[in-house]
C-alpha positions as CSV (number, residue, x, y, z in Angstrom):
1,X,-11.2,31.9,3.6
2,X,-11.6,32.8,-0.2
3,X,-14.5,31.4,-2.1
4,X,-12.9,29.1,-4.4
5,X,-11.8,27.6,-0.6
6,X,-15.1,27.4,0.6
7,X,-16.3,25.4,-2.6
8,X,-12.9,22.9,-2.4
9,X,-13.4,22.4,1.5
10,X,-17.3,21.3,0.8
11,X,-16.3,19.7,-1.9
12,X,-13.9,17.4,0.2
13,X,-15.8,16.6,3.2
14,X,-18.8,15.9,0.7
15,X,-16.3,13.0,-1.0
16,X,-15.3,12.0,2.6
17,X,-19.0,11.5,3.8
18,X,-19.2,9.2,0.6
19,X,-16.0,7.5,1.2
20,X,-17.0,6.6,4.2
21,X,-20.6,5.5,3.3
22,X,-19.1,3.7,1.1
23,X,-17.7,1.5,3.4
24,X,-21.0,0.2,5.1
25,X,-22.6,-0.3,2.1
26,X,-19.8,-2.5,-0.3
27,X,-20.3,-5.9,-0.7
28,X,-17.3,-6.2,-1.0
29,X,-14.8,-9.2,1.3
30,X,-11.7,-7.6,2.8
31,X,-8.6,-8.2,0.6
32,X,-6.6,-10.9,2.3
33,X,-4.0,-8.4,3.1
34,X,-6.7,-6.4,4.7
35,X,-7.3,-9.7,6.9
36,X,-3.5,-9.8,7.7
37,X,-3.6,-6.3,9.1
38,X,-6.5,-7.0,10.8
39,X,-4.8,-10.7,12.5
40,X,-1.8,-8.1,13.3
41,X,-4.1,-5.7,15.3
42,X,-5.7,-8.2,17.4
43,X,-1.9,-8.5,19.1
44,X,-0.2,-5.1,18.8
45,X,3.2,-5.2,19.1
46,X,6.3,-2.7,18.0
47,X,6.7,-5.1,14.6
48,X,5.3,-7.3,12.1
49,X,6.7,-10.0,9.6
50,X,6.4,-7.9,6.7
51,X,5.9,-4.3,7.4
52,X,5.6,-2.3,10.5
53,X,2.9,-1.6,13.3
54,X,1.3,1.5,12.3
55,X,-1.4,-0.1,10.2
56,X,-2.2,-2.7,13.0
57,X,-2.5,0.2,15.7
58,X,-4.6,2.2,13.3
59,X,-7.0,-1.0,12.9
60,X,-6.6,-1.9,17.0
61,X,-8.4,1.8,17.7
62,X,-11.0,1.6,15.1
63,X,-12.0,-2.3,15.4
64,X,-13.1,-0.4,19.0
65,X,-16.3,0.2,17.9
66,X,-16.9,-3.3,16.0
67,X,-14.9,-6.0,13.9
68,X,-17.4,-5.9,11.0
69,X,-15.5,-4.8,7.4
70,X,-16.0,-0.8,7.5
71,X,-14.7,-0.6,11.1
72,X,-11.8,-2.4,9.5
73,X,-11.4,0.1,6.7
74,X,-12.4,3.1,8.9
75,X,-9.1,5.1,9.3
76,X,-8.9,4.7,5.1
77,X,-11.5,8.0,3.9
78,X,-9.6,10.3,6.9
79,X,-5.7,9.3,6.0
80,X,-6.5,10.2,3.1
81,X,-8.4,13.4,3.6
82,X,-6.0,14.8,6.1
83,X,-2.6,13.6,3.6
84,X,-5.3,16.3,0.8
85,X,-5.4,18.9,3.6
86,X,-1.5,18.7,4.5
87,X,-0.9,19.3,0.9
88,X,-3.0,22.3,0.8
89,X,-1.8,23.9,3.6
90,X,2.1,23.2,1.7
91,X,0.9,24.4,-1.5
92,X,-0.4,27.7,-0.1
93,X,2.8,27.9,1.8
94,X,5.4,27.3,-1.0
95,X,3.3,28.8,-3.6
96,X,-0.2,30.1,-3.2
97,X,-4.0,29.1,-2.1
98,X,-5.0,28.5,-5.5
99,X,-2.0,25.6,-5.9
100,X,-2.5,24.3,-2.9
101,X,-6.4,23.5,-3.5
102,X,-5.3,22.3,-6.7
103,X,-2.9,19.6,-5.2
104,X,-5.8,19.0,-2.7
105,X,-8.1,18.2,-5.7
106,X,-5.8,16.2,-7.9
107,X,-4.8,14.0,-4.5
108,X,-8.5,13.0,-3.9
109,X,-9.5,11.8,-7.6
110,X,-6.3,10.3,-8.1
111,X,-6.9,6.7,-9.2
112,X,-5.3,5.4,-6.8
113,X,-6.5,7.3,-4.0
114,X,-9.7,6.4,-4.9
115,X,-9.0,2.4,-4.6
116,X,-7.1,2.8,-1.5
117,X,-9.9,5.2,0.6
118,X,-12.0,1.9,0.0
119,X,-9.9,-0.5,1.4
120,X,-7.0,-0.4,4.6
121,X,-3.5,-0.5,3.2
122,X,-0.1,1.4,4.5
123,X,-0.4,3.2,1.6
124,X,-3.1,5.6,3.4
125,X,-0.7,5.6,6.4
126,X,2.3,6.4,5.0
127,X,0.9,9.4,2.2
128,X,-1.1,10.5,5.3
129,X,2.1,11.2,7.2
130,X,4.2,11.8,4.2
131,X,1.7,14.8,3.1
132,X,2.3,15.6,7.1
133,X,6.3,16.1,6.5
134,X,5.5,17.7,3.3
135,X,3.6,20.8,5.3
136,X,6.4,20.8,8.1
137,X,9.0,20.9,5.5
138,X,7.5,23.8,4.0
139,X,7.1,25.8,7.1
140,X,10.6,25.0,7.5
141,X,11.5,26.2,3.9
142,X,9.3,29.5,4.0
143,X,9.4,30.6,7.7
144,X,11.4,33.7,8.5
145,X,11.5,33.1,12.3
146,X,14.6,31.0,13.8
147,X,12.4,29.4,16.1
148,X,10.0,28.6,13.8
149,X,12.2,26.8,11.6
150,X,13.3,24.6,14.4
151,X,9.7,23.9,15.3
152,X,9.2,22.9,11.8
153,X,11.9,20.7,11.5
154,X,10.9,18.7,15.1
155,X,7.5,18.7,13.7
156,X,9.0,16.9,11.1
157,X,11.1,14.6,12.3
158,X,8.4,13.2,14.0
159,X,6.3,13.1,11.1
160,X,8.7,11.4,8.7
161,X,9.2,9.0,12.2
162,X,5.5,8.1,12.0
163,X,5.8,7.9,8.4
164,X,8.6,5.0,8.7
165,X,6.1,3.1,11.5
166,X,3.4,2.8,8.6
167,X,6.0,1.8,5.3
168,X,9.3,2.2,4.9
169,X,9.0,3.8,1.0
170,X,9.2,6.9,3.2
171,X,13.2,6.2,3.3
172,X,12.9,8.3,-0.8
173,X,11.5,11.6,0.9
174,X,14.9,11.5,2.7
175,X,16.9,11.5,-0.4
176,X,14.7,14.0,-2.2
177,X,15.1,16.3,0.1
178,X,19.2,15.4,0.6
179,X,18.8,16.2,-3.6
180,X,16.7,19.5,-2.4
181,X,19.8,21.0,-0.2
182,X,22.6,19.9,-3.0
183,X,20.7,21.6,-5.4
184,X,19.3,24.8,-3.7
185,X,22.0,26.8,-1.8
186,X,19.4,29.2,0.0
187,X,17.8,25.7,1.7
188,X,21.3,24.4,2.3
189,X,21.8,27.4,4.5
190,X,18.3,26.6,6.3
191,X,20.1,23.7,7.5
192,X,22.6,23.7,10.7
193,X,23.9,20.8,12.3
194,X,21.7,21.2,15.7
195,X,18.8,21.2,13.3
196,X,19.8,18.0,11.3
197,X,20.4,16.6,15.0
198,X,17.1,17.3,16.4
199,X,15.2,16.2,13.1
200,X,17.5,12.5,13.0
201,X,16.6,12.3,16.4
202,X,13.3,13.0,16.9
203,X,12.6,10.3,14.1
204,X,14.9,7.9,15.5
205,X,13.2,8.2,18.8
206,X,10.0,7.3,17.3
207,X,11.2,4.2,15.0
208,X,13.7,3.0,17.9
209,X,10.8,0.5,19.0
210,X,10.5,-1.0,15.8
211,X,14.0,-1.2,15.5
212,X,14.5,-3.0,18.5
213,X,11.6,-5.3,17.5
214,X,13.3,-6.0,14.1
215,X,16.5,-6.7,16.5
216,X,15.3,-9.0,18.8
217,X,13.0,-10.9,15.5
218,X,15.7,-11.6,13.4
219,X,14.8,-8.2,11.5
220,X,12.1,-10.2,9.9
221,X,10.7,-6.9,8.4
222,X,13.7,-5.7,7.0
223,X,14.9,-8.7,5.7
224,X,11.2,-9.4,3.8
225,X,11.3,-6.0,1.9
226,X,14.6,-7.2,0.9
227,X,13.1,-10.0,-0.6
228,X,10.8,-8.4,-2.6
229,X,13.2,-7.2,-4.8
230,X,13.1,-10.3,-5.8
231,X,16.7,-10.5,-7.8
232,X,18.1,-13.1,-9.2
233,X,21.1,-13.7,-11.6
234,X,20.0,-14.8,-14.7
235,X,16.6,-13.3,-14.5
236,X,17.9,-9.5,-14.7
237,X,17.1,-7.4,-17.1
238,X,13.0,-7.1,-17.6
239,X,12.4,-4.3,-20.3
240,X,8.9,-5.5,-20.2
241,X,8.6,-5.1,-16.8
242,X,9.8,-1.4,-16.7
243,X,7.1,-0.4,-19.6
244,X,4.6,-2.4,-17.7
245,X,5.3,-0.1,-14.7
246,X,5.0,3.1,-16.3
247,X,2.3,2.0,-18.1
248,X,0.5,1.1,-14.7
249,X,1.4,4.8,-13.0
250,X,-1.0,6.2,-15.5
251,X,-3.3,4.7,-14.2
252,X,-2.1,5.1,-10.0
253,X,-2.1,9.0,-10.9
254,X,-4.1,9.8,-13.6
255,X,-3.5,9.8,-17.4
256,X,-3.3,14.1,-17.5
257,X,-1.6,14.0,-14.5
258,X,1.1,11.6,-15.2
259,X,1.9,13.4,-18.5
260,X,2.3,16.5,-17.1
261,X,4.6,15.2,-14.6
262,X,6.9,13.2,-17.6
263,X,6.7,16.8,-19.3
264,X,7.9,18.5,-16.4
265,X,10.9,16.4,-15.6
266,X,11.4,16.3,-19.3
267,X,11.4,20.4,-19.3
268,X,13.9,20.2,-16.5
269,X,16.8,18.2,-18.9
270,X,15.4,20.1,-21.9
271,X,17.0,23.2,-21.4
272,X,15.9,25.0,-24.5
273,X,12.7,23.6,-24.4
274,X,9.6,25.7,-24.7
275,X,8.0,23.8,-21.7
276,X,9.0,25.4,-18.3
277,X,9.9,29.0,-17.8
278,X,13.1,29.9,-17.2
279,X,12.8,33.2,-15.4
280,X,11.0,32.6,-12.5
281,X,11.4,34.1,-9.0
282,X,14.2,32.6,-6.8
283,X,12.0,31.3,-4.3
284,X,9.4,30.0,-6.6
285,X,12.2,28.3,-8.8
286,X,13.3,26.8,-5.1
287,X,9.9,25.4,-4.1
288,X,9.0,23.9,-7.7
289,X,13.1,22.3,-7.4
290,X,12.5,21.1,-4.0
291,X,8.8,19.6,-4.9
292,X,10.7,17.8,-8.1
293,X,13.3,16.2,-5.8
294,X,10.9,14.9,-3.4
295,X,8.6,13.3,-6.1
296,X,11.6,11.5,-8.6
297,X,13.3,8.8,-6.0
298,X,10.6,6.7,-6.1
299,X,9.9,6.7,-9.2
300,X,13.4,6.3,-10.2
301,X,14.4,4.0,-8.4
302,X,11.2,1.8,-8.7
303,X,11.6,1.6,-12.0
304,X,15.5,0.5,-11.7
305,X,13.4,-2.1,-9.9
306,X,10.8,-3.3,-12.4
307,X,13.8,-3.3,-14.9
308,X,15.9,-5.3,-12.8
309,X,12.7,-7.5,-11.7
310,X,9.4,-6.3,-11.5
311,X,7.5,-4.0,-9.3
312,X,3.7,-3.0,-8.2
313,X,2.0,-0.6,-9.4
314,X,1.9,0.9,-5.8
315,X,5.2,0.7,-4.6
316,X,5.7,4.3,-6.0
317,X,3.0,5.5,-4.3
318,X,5.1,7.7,-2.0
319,X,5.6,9.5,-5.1
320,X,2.1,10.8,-5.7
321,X,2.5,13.1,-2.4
322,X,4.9,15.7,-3.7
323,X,3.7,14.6,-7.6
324,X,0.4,16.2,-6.5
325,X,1.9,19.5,-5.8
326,X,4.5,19.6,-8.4
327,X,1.6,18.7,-11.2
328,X,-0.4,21.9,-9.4
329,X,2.7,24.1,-9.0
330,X,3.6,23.7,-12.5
331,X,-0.3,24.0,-13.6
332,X,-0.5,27.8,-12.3
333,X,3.4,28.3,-12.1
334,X,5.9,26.3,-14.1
335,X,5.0,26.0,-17.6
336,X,5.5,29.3,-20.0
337,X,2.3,31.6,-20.0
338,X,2.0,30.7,-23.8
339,X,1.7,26.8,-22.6
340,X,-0.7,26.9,-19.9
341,X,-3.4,29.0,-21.1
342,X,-3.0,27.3,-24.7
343,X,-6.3,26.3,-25.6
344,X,-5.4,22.6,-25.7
345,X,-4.0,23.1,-22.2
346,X,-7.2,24.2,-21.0
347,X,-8.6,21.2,-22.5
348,X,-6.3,18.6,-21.2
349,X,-7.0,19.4,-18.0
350,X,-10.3,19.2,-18.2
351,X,-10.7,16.4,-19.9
352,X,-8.0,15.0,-17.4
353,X,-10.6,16.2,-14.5
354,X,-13.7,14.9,-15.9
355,X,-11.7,11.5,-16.4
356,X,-10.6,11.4,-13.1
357,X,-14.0,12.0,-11.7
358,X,-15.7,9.8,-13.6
359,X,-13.4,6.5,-12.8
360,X,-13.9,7.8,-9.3
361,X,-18.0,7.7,-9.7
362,X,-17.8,4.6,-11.6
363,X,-15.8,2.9,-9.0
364,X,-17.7,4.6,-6.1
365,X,-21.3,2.9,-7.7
366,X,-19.9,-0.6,-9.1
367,X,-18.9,-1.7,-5.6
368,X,-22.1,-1.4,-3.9
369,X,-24.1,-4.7,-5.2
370,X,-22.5,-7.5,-7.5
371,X,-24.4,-6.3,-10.6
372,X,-23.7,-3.4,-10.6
373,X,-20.1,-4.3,-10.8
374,X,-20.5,-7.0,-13.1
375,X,-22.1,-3.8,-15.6
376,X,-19.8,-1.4,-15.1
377,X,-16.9,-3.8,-16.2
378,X,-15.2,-3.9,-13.0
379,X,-15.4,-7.6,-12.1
380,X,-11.6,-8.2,-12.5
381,X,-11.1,-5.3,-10.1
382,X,-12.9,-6.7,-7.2
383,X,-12.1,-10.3,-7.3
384,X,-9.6,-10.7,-4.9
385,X,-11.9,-8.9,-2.7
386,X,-14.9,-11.3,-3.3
387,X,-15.9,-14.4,-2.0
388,X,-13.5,-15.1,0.9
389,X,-16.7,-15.5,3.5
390,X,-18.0,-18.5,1.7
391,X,-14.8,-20.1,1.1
392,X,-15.2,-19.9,4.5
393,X,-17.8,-21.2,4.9
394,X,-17.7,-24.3,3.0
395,X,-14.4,-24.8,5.1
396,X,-16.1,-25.0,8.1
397,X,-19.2,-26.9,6.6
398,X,-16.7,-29.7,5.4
399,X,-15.0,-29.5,9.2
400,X,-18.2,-29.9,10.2
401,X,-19.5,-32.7,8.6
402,X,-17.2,-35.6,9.4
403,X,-15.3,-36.2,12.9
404,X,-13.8,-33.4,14.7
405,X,-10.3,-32.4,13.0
406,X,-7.1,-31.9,15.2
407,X,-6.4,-29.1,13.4
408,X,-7.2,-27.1,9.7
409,X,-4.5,-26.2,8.0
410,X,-4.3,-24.2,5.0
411,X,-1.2,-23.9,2.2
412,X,-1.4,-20.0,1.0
413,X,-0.5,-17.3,3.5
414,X,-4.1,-15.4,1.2
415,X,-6.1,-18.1,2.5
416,X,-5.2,-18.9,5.7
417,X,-5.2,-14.7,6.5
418,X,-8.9,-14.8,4.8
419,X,-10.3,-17.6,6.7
420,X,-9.1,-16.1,9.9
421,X,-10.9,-13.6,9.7
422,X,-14.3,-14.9,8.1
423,X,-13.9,-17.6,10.7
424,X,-13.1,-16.0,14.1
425,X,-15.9,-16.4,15.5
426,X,-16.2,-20.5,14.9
427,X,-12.2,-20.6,15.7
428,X,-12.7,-19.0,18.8
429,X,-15.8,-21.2,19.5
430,X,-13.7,-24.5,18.8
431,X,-10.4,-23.7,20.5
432,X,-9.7,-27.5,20.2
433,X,-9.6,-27.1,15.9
434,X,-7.0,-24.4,15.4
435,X,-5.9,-23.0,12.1
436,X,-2.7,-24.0,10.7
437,X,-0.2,-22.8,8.0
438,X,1.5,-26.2,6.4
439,X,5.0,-24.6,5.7
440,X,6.2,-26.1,2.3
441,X,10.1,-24.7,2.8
442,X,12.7,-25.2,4.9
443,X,12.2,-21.5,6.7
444,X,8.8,-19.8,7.0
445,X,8.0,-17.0,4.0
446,X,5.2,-15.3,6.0
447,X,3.4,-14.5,9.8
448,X,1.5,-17.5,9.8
449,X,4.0,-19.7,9.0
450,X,6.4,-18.2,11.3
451,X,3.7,-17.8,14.3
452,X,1.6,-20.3,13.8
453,X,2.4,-23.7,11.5
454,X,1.2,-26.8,11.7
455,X,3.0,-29.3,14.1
456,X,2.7,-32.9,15.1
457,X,0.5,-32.0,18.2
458,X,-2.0,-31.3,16.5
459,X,-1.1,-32.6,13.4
460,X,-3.5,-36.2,14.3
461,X,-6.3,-35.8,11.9
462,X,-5.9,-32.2,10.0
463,X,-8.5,-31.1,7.7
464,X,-6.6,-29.5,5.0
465,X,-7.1,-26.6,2.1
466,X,-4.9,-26.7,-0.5
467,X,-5.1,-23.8,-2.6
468,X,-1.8,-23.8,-4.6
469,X,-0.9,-26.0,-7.7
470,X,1.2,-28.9,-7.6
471,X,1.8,-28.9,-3.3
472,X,-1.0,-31.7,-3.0
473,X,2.0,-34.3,-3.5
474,X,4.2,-32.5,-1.2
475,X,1.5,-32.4,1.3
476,X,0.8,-36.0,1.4
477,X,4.6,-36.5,2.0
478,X,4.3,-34.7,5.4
479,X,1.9,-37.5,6.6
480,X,1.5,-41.1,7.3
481,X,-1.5,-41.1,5.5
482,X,-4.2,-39.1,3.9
483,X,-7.4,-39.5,2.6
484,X,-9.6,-38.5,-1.1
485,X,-8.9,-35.1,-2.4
486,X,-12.0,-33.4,-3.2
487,X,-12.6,-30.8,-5.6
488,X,-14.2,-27.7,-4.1
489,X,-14.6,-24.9,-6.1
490,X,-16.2,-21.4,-5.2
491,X,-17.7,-18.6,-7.2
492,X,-16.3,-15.3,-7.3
493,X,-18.6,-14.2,-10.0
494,X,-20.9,-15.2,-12.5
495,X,-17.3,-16.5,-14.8
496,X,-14.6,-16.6,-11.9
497,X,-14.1,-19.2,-9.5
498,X,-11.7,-19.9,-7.4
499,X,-10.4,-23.6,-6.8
500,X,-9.6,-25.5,-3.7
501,X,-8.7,-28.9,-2.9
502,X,-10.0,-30.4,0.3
503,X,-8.9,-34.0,2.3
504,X,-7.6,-35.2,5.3
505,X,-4.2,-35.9,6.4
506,X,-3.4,-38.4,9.2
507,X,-0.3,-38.2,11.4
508,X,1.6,-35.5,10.3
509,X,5.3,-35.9,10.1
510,X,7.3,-33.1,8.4
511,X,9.5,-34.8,5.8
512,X,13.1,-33.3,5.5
513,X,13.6,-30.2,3.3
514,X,16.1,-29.4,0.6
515,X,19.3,-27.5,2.3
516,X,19.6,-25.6,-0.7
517,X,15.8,-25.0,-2.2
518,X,14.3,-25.4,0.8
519,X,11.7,-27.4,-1.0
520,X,10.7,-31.4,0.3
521,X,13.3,-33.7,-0.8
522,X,12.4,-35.2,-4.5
523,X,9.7,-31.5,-5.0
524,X,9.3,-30.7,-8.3
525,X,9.3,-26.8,-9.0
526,X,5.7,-25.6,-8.9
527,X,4.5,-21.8,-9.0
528,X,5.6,-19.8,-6.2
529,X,3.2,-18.7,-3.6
530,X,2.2,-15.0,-3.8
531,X,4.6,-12.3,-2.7
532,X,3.0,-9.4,-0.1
């Protein structure tokens, strides 16, 4: 192992060790997403309502050693360590060592990278296994041995399977590397139809569970991801929304980062342009093609999104994988001699670097006490991650302090994943009050209010916490009677709070829906609950 290897390898398990101190030492809630994933694990299954199982098996085997918050996050700081170690081992295969550490590098202090090794998302799942295919596609692409090339390719079919079981964005390194072959003759002759066979199938053997779970739930999964998309006639057509993406990706990757990838694809329909060389070695021009392809679907056709709709910041995460590479690959190989060692060159990536690494430390030292966050600025950050155990708490305080409810029952899917969590132990001490999701449409729009609404059983005297604006009128439809509202409202931080309404609802008796809203007969049109 070279020196400069030695120094990178250090230098990642030393930001691992952190990472994961990190976790038992935040003050931080879990996200309420966080608390859905961690509902999902308690009951593992081939499926979920919104994405599938990977990230509930990954919580299953680390909630083995405790349900506290950092065995929660545990599998976060190594998904993303071993995705930064894939992509070193590709770099050094499709380029050298030196790009490969690179990639390794600019993976771990990506911005978003950073966010997600502190929290458990299927974001670390699927770039964990993503950066997997990545290094069994380029053994494929470089390996002179028949054998080996069909190794490679079962290795990663089973990778990209894995890959699908944690999120399935993984569906654009398919189509990247479809662009790859059309593009690239020499990979196109890599490629037989017994190796195309065994790659499908290995991958379909892996996902067939979760197919047949999708099956047999009225593909509940697939059907939600559709709905994300989130069109509607009329409401096409968000410029806005497109620049507000882009704008947001600088910030996912990194601002150097992100600019040297829009240069690079610019270089690439810029023909003349004095950006990217020209007269590169065949393979090399192959591996920096091939890394290109892998990284544009997703941000293409996220961005199609956004402009049609909107879109997350993180639903081109996927991208970042290959980006990583490409960014280090053109660093040391793409870009004309005269460009990279351009004394501004030098000095963007620095100045990229020490940005990088300082959002990083900043981040890394605001989220360990509540003043420390509220210095460094970050209190927007951290607020959805803030406060959910005494919201809790008061919840089961005001449950507490009259007769016994029938049953609590909540109106956000946030909420009712939060309070699950924060409250299992009293839950499971009081079988006789379960937790309920009131279900305002016709059809449920999440887990709990598939799995686990509120019914006339134990629908008697239900303690309820309404979260969202303008249900509470809707809510006292769906019973013979309720009682005051109360105001209860929770700090977040020393300006946020976060506003609840609590009373009790007597004899519940759904009222009928709207066929075509889904919304109670006579409901006005109130904001929309939150989408996943």
């Amino acid at each position: 192992m070279s020196t400069a290897a030695r120094y990178v390898l250090w230098g990642l398990g030393l930001l691992f060790v952190l990472r994961v101190a990190l976790l038992f030492t935040t003050y931080t809630n879990l996200y309420p997403d966080e608390a859905q994933y961690w509902l999902w694990s308690r009951e593992l299954d081939f499926g979920y309502y919104s994405k599938p199982p990977m990230i509930a098996w990954l919580i299953h085997l680390s909630t083995l050693f405790g349900d506290r918050e950092p065995f929660v996050r545990l599998f976060a700081p190594f998904l993303h360590l071993g995705a930064a170690l894939f992509l070193w081992g590709a770099g050094k295969k499709l380029f050298d060592e030196r790009t490969g550490l690179t990639a390794a590098v600019i993976y771990s202090v990506m911005p978003g990278v950073v966010l997600s090794s502190a929290v458990i998302s299927t974001d670390a799942a699927l770039m964990f296994f993503l950066a997997a295919t990545l290094y069994f596609y380029s053994l494929f692409l470089t390996s002179d041995s028949e054998r080996d090339r069909t190794r490679a390719v079962l290795g990663m079919g089973l990778m990209f399977g894995c890959a699908a079981l944690s999120k399935y964005a993984c569906v654009y390194f398919l189509i990247g590397a479809a662009a790859h072959a059309l593009f690239a003759p020499s990979v196109r002759q890599r490629w037989s139809w017994p190796r195309l066979a065994l790659f499908l199938g290995a991958f379909i053997l892996l996902l067939s569970p979760n197919l047949y779970w999708n099956a047999t739930h009225g593909f509940q999964t697939v059907s939600h991801t559709a709905d994300n998309a989130n069109w509607h006639w009329g409401k096409l057509f968000n410029p806005l929304s497109l620049l507000k993406f882009w704008r947001d990706q600088f910030g996912v990757f990194g601002p150097v980062p992100f600019a040297i990838l829009i240069l690079a694809f610019a270089g690439l329909f810029w023909r003349r342009g004095p950006v990217l060389q020209r007269d590169t070695a065949s393979d090399l021009r192959t591996a920096l093609i091939g890394v290109a392809c892998l990284t544009a679907p997703p941000l293409v056709f996220v961005s199609i999104q956004a402009f049609l709709s909107r879109a997350n910041a993180n639903w081109a995460a996927s991208a970042y994988v290959p980006a990583s590479l490409l960014v280090a690959a053109l660093v040391w190989h793409g870009f004309y001699v005269a460009v990279r060692t351009h004394r501004l060159s030098r000095w963007a990536v620095i100045a990229g670097a020490t940005f990088q690494v300082a959002v990083m430390t900043v981040f890394m030292v605001g989220v360990v006490s509540p003043e420390l966050s509220r210095t460094l600025g970050l209190g927007n950050t951290v607020k959805r991650a803030r406060a959910w155990d005494t919201t809790t708490q008061a919840l089961i305080a005001a449950a507490q302090a009259g007769p016994a409810p029938s049953a609590i029952a909540v109106d956000n899917r946030n909420v009712y994943n939060a309070v699950a969590y924060y409250g299992r132990d009293w839950f499971a001490a009081h079988p006789d009050t379960p937790l309920k999701a009131w279900v305002r449409e016709a059809h449920p729009k999440s887990q709990a209010e598939t799995e686990t609404p509120l019914t006339e059983t134990v629908g008697q005297d239900v303690l309820i916490l309404s979260y969202v604006d303008g249900f509470l009128p809707d809510i006292r439809h769906d019973f013979i009677s309720t009682g005051n509202a109360e105001s209860l409202k929770i700090a977040i931080d020393h300006k946020r709070t976060r506003d609840f309404t609590l009373l009790r609802g007597y004899g519940f008796k759904r009222a009928p829906r709207d066929p075509i809203t889904g919304h109670p007969v006579g409901a006005g049109v109130v904001q929309e609950d939150e989408a996943e």
